[in-house]
N, C-alpha and C positions, 0 to 999 in steps of 0.2 A: 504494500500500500504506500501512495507517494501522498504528502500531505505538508504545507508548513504550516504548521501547529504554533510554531512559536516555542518560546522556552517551560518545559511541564519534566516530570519527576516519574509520569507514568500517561502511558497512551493506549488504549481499548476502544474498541468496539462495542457498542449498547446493541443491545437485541430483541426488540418486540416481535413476535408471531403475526400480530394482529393489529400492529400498529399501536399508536398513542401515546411513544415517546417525547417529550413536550420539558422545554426547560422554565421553571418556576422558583421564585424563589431563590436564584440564583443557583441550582441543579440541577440534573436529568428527575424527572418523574414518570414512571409506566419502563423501566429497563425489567427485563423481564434476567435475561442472560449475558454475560459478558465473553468476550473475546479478546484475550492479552495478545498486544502489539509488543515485538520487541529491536530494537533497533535493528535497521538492516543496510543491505548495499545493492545498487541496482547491476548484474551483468550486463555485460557490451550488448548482450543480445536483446534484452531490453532496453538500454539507452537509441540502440538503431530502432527499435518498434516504435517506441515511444520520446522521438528526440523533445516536444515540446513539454516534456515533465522530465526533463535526463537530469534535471538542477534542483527539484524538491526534497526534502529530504525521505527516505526509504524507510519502510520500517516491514517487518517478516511475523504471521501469525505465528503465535506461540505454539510448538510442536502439541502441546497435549489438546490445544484447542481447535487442531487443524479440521478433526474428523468433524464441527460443528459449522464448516464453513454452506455448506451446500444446503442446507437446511436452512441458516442463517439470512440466504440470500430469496428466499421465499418469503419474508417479512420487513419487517424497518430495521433498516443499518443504520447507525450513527455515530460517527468517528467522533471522541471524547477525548480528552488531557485533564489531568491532576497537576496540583503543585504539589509541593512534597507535605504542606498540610491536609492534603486531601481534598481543596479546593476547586470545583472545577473552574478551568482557564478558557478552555475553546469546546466547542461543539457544535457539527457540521452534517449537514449530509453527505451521499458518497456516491459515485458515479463507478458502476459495477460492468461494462462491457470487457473490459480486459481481464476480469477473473472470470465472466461468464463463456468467454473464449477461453480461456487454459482451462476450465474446467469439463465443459460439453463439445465444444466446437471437431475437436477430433473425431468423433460418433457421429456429430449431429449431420456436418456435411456429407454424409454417405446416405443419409437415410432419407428415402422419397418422403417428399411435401405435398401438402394439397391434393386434389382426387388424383387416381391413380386406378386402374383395373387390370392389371398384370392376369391377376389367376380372380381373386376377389372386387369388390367395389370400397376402395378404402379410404378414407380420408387422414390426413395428418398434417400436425401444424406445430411449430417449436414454439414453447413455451415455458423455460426453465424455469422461471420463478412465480411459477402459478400455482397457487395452492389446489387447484381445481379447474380442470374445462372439461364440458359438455357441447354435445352439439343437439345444435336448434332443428327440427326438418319442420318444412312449414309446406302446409298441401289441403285442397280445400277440404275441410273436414276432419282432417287427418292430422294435424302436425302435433308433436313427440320431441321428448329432449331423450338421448343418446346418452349415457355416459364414456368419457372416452379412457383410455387407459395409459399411465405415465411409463417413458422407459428412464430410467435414474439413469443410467450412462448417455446421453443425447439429450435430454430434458425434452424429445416431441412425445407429444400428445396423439394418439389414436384409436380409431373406432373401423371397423369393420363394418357392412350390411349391403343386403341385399340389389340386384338388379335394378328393381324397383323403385330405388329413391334416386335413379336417372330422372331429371327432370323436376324434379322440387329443389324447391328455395332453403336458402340454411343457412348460419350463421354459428359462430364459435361463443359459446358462453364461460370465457375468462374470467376468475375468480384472482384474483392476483391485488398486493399488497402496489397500491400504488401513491409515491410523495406528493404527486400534485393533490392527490383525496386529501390523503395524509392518514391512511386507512385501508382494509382491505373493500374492496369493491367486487362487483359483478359486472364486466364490461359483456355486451354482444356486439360483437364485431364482423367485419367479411371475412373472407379467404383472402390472404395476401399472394394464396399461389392461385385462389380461383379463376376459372377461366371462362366464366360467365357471367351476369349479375342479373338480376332484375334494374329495370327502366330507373335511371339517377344512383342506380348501386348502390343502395338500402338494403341486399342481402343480394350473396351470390349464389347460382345457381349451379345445382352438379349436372354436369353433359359431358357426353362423349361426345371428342370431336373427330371422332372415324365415324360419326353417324351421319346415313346418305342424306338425311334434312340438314346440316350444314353444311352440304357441301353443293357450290352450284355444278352444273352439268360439266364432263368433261374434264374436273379438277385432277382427280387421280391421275387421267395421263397428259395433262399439262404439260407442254415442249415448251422450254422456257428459249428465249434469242441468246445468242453463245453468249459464253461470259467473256469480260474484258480483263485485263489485271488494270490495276488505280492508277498506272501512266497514261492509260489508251481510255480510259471512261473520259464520258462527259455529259454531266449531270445537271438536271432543270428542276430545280426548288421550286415547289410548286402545293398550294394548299386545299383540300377538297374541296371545301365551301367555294372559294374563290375560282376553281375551274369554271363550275356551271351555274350559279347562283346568279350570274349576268347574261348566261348563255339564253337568249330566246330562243335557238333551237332545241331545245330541254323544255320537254315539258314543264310545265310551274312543280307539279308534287316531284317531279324528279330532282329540281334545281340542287345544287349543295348535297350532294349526296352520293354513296360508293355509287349506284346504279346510273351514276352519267357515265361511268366509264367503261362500265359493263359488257363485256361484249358475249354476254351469255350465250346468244348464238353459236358460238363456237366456231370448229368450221375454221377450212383454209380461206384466204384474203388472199385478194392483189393486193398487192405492194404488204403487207402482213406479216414480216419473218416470225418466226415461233410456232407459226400455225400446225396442228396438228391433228388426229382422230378423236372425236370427240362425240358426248352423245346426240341423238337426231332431237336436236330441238331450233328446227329451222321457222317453228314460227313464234321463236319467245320474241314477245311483244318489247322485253326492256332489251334484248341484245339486237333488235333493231333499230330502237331509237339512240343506241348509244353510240351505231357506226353510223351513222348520217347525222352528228352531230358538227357542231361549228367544234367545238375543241377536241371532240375526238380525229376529227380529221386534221386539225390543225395537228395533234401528238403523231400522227401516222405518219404528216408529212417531216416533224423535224427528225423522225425515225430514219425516215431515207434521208436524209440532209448525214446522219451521221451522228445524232444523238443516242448515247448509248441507255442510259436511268434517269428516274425521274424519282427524286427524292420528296415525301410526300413530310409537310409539316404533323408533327404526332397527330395521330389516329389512334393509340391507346386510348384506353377507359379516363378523359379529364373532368373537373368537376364544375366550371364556370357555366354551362351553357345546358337549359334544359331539356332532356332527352327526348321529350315528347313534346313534339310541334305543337300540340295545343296549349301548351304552358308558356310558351315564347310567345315576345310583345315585338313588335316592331316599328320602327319610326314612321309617327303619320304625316309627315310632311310632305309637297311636293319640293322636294331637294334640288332635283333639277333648273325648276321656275327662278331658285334663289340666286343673286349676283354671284358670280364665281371666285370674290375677295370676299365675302360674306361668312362672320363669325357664326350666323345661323343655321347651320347645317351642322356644325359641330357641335351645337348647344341638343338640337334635336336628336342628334345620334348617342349622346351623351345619355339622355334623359330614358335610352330605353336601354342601354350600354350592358345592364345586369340581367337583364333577362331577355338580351333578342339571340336570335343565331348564330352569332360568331363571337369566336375567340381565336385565336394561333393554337391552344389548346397546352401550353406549359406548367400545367397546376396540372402533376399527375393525382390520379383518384386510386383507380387499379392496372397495375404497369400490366400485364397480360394477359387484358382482354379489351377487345375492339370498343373506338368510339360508340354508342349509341344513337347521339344527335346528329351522326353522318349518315343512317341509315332511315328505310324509308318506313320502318316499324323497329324500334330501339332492341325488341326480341329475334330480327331478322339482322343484326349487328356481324355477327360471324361470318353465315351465310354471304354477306350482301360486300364484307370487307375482300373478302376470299374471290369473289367473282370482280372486285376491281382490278384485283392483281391477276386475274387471268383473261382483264381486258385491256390493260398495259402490256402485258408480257405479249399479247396477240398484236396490241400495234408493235413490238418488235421492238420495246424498250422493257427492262430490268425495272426494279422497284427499292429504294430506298428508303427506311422509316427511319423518322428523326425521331429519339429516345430520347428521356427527360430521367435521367436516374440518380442525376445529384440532388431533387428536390421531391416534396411531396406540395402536395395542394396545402394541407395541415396534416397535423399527428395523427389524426384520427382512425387511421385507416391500421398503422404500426405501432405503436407507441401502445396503445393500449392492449398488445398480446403481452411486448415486453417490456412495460415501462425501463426510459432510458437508456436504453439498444440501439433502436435502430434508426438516432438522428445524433447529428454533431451535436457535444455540448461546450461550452467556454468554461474556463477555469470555473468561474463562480455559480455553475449550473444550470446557466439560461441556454437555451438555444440558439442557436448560429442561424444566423440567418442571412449571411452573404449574397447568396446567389437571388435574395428576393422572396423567399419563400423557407420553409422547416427544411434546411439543409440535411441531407439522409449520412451515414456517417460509413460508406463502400469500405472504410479500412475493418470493419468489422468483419468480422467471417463471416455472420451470417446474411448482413446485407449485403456482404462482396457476392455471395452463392446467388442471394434472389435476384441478383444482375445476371451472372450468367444462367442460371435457371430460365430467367423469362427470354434474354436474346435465343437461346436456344429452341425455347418453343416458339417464336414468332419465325426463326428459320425453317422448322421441322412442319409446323401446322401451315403455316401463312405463305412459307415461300417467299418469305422476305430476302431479297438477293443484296442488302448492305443496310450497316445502322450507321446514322449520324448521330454521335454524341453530343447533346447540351453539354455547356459546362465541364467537358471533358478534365481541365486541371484540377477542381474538386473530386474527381479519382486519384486510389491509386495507381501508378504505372504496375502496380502487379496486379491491379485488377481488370485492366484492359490487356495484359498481357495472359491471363487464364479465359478472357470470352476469348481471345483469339486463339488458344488453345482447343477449348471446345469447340467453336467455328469449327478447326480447322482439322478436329477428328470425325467427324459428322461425313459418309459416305453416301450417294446414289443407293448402291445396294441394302444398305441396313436401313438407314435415315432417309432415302429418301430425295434427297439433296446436296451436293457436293460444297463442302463445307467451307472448304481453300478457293471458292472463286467467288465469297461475301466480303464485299468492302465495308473496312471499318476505320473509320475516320471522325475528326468531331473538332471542337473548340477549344483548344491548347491553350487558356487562357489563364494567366496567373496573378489572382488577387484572394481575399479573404482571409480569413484565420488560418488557412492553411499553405498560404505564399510562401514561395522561396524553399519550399519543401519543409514548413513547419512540423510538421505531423507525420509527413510521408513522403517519400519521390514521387512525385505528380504526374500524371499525365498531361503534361506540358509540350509544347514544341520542342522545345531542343532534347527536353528527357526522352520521346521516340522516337529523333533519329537511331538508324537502324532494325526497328522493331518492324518495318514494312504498316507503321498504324499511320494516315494520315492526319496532319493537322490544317488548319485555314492559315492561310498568312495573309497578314495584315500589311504588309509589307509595298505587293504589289499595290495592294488597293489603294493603300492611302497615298501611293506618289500618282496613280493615274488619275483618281479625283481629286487630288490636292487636303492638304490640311489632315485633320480626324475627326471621328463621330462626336467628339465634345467639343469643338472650336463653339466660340462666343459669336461670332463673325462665320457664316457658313460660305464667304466667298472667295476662304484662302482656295487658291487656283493650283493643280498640278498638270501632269504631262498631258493628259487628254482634258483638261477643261480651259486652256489656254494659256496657262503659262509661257508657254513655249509662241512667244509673239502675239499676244493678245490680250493684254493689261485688261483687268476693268476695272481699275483704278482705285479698288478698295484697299485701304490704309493697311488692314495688315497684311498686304502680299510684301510689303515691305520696299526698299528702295527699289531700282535698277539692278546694282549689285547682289544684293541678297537675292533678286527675283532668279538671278542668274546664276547663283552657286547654289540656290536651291533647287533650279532646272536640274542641273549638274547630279545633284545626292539624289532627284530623283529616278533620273535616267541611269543611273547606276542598282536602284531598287528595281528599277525592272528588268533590268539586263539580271539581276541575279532573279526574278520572278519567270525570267523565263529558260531559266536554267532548269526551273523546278526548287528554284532555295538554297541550290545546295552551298553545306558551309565549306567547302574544298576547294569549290572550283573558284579558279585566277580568273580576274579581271582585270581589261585592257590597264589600268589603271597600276597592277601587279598586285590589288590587295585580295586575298581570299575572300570569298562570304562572309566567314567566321571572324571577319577583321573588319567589315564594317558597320561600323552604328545603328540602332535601329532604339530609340528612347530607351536608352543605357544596356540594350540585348542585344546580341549578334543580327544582324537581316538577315544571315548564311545558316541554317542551320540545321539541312538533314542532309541523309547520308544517303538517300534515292529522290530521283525525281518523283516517285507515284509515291512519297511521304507530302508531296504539298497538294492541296487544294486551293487554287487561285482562281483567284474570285476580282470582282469589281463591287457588287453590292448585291444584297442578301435580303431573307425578308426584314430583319434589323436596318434602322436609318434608312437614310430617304433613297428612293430608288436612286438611279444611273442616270435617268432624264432628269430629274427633282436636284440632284447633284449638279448637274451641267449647267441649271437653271438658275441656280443661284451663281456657279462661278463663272461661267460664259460672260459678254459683257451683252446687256440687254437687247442692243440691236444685231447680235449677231444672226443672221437669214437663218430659219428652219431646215432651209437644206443643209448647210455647214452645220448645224448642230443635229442632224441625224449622222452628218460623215463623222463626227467625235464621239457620238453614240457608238458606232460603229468600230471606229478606231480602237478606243476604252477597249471593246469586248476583244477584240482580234487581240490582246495583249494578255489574254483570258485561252482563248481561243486556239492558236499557234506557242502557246508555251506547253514545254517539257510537266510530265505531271497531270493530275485531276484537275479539268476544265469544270467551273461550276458557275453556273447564272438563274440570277434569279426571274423564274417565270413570267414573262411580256417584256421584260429589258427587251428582245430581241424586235419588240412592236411599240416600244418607248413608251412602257407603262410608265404611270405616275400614281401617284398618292396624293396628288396636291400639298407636297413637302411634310407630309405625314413620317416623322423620323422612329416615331413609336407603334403603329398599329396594330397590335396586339389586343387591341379592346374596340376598335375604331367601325367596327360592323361593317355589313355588304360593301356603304358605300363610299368610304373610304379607301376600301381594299379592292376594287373591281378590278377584274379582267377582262377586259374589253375584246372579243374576238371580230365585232364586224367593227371596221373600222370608221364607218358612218359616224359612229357614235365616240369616237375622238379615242385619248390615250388613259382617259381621266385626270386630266390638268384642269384646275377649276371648278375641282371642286369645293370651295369655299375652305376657308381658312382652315387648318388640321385643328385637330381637338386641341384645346388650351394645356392639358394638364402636362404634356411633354413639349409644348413647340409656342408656347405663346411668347416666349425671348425672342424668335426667330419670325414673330409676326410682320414688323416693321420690314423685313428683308423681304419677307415672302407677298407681303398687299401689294406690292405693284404691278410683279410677276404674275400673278394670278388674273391681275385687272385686265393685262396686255393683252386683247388678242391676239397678235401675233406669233403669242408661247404657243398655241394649241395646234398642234399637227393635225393634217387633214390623211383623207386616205393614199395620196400620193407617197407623203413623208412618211409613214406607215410601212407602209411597202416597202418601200426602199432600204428601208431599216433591215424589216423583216428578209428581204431579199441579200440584204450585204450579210447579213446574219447566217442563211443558208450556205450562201459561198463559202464564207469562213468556215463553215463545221463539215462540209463537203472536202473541201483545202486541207483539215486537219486528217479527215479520213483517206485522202488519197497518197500519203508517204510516210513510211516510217522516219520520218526526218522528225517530226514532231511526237515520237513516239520510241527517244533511245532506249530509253528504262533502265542504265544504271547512272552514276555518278562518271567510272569509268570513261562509256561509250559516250556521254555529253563533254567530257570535259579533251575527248578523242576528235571529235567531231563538227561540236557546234563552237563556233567562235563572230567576237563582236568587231568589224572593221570600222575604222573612225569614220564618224560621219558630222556632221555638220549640229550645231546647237539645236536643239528640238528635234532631232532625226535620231533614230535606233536602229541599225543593220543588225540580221542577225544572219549570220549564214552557217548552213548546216552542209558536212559534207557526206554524202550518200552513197559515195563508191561502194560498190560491191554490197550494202545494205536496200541500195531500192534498183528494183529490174529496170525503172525507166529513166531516173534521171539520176545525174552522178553527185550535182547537190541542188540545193533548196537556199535561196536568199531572199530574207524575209525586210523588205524598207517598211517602218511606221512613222510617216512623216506628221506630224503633229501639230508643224507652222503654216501659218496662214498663205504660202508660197510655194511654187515647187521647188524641188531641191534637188539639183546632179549630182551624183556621187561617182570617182571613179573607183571599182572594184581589182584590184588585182587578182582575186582570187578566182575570177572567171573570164580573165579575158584571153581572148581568141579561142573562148566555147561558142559553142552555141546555144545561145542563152536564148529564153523567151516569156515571155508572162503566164503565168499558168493557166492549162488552159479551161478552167474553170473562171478565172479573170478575164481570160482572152474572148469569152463569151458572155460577160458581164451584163445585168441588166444595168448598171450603173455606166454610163459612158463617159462620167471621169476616170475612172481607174484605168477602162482600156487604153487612157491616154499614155500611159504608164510606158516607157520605153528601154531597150538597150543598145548602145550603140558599140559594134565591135570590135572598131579598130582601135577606141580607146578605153575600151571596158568600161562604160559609163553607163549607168541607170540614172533613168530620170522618172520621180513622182512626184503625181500631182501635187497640192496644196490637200492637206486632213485626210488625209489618203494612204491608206496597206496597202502596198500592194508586194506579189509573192512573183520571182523567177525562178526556172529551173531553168537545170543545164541539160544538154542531153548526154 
């Protein structure tokens, strides 16, 4: 036990059964039994477990009172000191997860959770310090309390029974001494391994999910589109509400729901890879409305374009948003009619913000089992999730769920099996709440298990083909290094699904109580190079949009928002000079973003990755390309167009700012590594400077597929509570007409967008996949200020050309560069440019005698050699 007591003459542990330890009088009152502490020392192996207590002082139960500990932690602990008059000095309570792991945790991780039908139908749930659980069955007429049976080496709880209670509702009746009571109590709780619930997850339900009603047609022999490894993906974040909830070719009850995507039909497609044998259900009514959709056809087509997964924001069981459409309110404004700089649109979305249909959904409720509020009856949730993934997989993209594991909605759901388990707590015993919400505490064994437990079943049931991590540095790196373990033991033949081609990648982010490796080694950026685990790098994004997501001033300018020769005169871009060594640090970030990060590779400059600056971290800092996920912007802060919009200078033409649009992504696009874009960037979605939407409803968040109906710029002022500092910048923008793309500028977008991912897919020049082979191959020839060459060499790597030279010209100009490294080839514009709907880029030339490329003004464009 680690404690500072302060100076005392004798230190113990007090012992209620039943609780109602209480100091009075200046003593304990209600100790039932004692437990002598006696001085101790902590081993190396503990100070590494536990570096944020490595400095408290230690103290060791006393040998003859050891056999009372287990007992002990089934009631009220409370750490005590004496003076040497007998006086008590301190008394505390005690924070019990690390004796509950040395104690049970070797047993307990072995032994099945939650239902379970191996030979019997069983249930079991860990609960070491539960004086008592029972299970609830709830069934109309019928429902019965279960006694369950304790195993003392594991501390789970279980019961056995019948076939028959498939399909009834149940709940865990926890008997357990808990400090918040300050008491023993009777909590009824869910299944934290359940894999069903009733409607708002009030009690889970037992189901087999090999049963033929949850499984839509064709599921079992599901041909999923090849896998990629994480150099060659490229992934479209993208939210289910927001796919169809704007889509008028969806019917209204289908809008925002798994079944817009559905291709229950089954059945081979043109243009459709994955398609496979499936059962005769050629006249289901929802897997036709799902392939004659505006955005299902829109996914089919970025499928050919060379999109590989479509990362879905959580679809787990969350708690914000109610499960059954007739309990949801919605905004009765006409929003539309209102000014497009008008605060009143945010006030009305505002006021229905708690109870209408959208959320992002990052308040986990029950990590494995399907949203509710996405389906089109909350009990058809399984069924209706499962038939989205095998109407993605059919348009011939993979499926990625974004996981929420560092946080819970509230304790509610954990905390009350094991009071004080299974969430972070801070020294003085409050809970952590960094991340925004009950931060969960993965260094514990048993919530590290129910992380990989659940990614397991969403790979094995769901067919989920990669998880994005929230909050990824609030894990352990040893616990992202055991789901990729289990991942990566998971066969075709036994399981089902081959385990080793799931991407798993997440948010390497490092802040809270547990920074700098306070607690643990983090799953951090630089902590997974090597590990094959992706992280996001912020790296690229913040020099192509300029600035970062906290600037006071949203109009610091980077490499694609104008910097690079296009002032908009806002104070803090800072002088001429500065604007100019800033160009410099950031065209050096993307030349390592298009490396894939890595910290090894030399730059023209001589300085490695690992040697340049990145707000006091390396910007260098893995050790493969398919460890970064480069991005421009995500469903967090303001999109790519909302970004542009503020640092562009106001009268820059719509067309020049679809070619920066454009640009931005190609530097996403054409780099080494996991390509990731946030869903409509590619059709210059907006938010109308919405930096926060995670609460902001339909109409904040739209996805606009007919372009008639704009990009969503204007629509009035974003919600006050995250963006009203950012009002003054954003009312003018908003007012302008001339911000609002029409469907010309739309297209164009969308169209540079397809070439780009077509360009990525036609050479492995964009696809080395080690450190090595990039640091072998790809190299950056000097080019002119605001200009990035990158040239890739292909010899003997691609059958048709020998290398790949990628110009991102960024200035307002065109710019000649000569090339020595291809002259007297035969060089030519690729010919996916060569046939450009855009007819500035085809303007794009080389000239042979001197080795010269010339591009246009805001303009990628790509040569090869033959």
């Amino acid at each position: 036990m680690l404690w500072r007591a302060g100076p005392a003459a004798r230190h113990f542990l007090a012992l209620s059964a039943g609780g109602g330890i209480t100091c009075r009088d200046g003593d304990l009152r209600g100790v039932q039994e004692l437990i002598r502490l006696l001085p101790g020392t902590l081993s190396e192996e503990q100070r590494r477990a536990w570096p944020h207590l490595a400095a408290h002082p230690a103290f060791t139960v006393h040998p003859e009172d050891a056999g009372m500990v287990r007992e002990a932690l089934r009631g009220q602990v409370v750490a005590a000191a004496r003076d040497g008059s007998g006086a008590l000095v301190a008394a505390t309570g005690v924070q019990i997860p690390g004796v509950l792991d040395d104690l049970y945790a070797t047993r307990a991780l072995t032994e099945p959770l939650g239902p379970s039908s191996d030979t019997a139908l069983r249930l079991a749930v860990w609960a070491p310090t539960a004086r008592k659980v029972e299970l609830a069955l709830y069934g109309p007429g019928r429902s019965s309390v279960q006694p369950m049976r304790r195993d003392d080496e594991s501390g789970v709880w279980s019961v056995q029974g019948p076939p028959s209670w498939l399909g009834r509702e149940y709940t865990y009746l926890v008997t357990v001494y808990s400090p918040g009571a300050g008491g023993v109590v009777t909590n009824e709780v869910t299944d934290p391994y359940g894999l069903a619930v009733t409607p708002d997850g009030g009690r889970s339900r037992l189901v087999s999910l090999d049963a033929a009603a949850l499984k839509p047609p064709g599921w079992d022999r599901l041909v999923k589109p090849p896998p990629v490894p994480p150099h060659r993906a490229s992934i479209y974040e993208l939210h289910v509400r927001d796919f169809s909830a704007s889509d008028t070719t969806v019917p209204p009850a289908l809008r925002g729901t798994y079944t817009a995507f559905a291709d229950t039909a089954g059945g081979d497609r043109a243009g459709a890879p994955g398609g496979g044998p499936t059962d005769d259900t050629a006249g289901d009514t929802a897997g036709d409305i799902a392939d004659d959709t505006a955005g299902m056809r829109e996914l089919r087509a970025l499928a050919r374009d060379g999109l590989t997964h479509v990362q879905l924001l959580p679809v787990f069981d969350f708690a914000t948003v109610p499960e059954r459409r007739q309990d949801r309110t919605e905004p009765d404004c006409d929003l539309a009619a209102l000014p497009p700089d008008s605060e009143a649109q945010q006030e009305c979305v505002a006021r229905t913000a708690a109870r209408d249909s959208f959320n992002w959904g990052y308040d986990p409720l029950h990590y494995t089992v399907p949203e509710g509020s996405y389906a089109t009856d909350p009990d058809e949730r399984t069924r209706e999730l499962r038939a989205m993934v095998a109407g993605l997989n059919r348009a011939g993209l993979r499926v990625v769920m974004d996981v929420v594991y560092n946080h819970t909605h509230s304790t509610g759901v954990l905390d009350p099996i094991v009071p004080g388990y299974y969430h972070r707590l801070l020294d003085d015993g409050s809970l952590a709440t960094s991340t925004c919400c009950a931060n969960t505490a993965p260094e514990h064994a048993m919530m590290g298990r129910l992380v990989v437990d659940s990614i397991v079943t969403w790979a094995t049931q769901y067919k989920i083909d990669g998880f994005r991590f929230d909050l990824m540095g609030h894990h352990p790196k040893a616990n992202l290094l055991a789901v990729r373990r289990a991942l990566d033991a998971l066969t075709p033949e036994r399981d089902g699904v081959d385990g080793r081609s799931i991407l798993l990648y997440g948010e390497g982010w490092d802040f809270g109580e547990v920074a700098g490796g306070a607690r643990f080694e983090q799953a951090t950026q630089g902590n997974l190079a090597g590990t094959g685990i992706g992280t996001f790098t912020d790296r690229l994004r913040d020099a192509v949009r300029g600035g970062g997501p906290f600037d006071s001033d949203p109009r610091v300018q980077g490499f694609g928002s104008g910097l690079a020769g296009d002032p908009n005169g806002a104070p803090a871009n800072g002088t001429p000079g500065e604007r100019r060594a800033r160009l410099a640090y950031c065209a050096d970030l993307i030349r390592l973003g298009l490396t894939g990060n890595l910290a090894g590779y030399v730059l023209p400059s001589g300085r490695k990755g690992s040697e340049v600056g990145y707000h006091g971290s390396p910007a260098g800092y893995t050790a493969a390309p398919g460890e970064a996920v480069t991005y421009v912007d995500a469903h967090d802060n303001e999109t790519l167009f909302d970004a542009l919009a503020y640092k562009l200078p106001q009268e820059t033409p719509m067309a020049d700012r679809v070619r920066m649009q454009v640009l931005s992504l190609a530097t996403v696009l054409l780099a080494q590594g996991t390509a990731f874009v946030h869903a409509g960037s590619e059709r210059l979605r907006s938010k109308s400077f919405d930096r926060d939407s995670y609460d902001s409803g339909d109409w904040f968040n739209r996805l606009l597929w007919d372009c008639e109906r704009g990009n969503g710029f204007g629509a009035g002022l974003p919600p006050r509570a995250a963006n009203e500092a950012a009002w003054p910048y954003a009312r003018p923008l908003l007012a302008d007409p001339a911000l609002r793309p029409g469907c010309a500028d739309i297209g164009a977008a969308r169209a540079g967008f397809g070439e780009l991912l077509r360009i990525r897919a036609s050479s492995p020049a964009f696809a080395l996949g080690s450190a090595e082979e990039v640091g072998r191959r790809l190299t950056f020839p000097g080019s002119a200020e605001g200009v990035i060459t990158m040239h890739v060499d292909t010899e003997g790597l691609d059958p048709r050309w020998a290398s790949v030279t990628v110009v991102f010209n960024a200035t307002p100009s065109a710019q000649a560069q000569t090339l020595p490294e291809v002259a007297g080839r035969e060089v030519a514009l690729h010919p996916v440019q060569a046939a450009s709907e855009d007819p500035v880029v085809r303007e794009s030339s080389f000239d042979p005698a001197t080795g010269t490329v010339t591009v246009p003004a805001r303009t990628v464009a790509v040569f090869v050699s033959a």
